[in-house]
Steps between C-alpha positions, in 0.01 A plus 500: 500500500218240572310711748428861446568622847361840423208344419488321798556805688242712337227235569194650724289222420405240785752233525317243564350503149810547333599161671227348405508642122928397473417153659217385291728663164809283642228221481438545135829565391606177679254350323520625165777677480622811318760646327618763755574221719812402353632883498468430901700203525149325582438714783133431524370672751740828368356479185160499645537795712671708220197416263260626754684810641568601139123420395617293226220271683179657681322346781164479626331490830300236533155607696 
């Protein structure tokens, strides 16, 4: 599965920020790439999100 629903479920963070984290990830992996990316059929954006939900990659607020 590319997208760990339960994860997604579970979330009680704000979603904006999540957004915000998976779209600048989706950024970098379009950029650079990585090797999950081709487990996901180059799902991008799927990728992203499951790297975030599953804190494989932590985000930051910016102040």
């Amino acid at each position: 599965m590319i997208i760990p629903l339960e994860e997604l479920i579970k979330y009680e963070g704000n979603i904006y920020e999540l957004t915000v984290a998976v779209i600048k990830r989706a950024i970098q992996i379009n950029l650079a790439g990585d090797e999950e990316l081709e487990k996901n059929r180059g799902k991008v954006v799927s990728t992203a999100l499951k790297q975030v939900l599953t804190e494989k990659v932590r985000y930051q607020i910016e102040e």
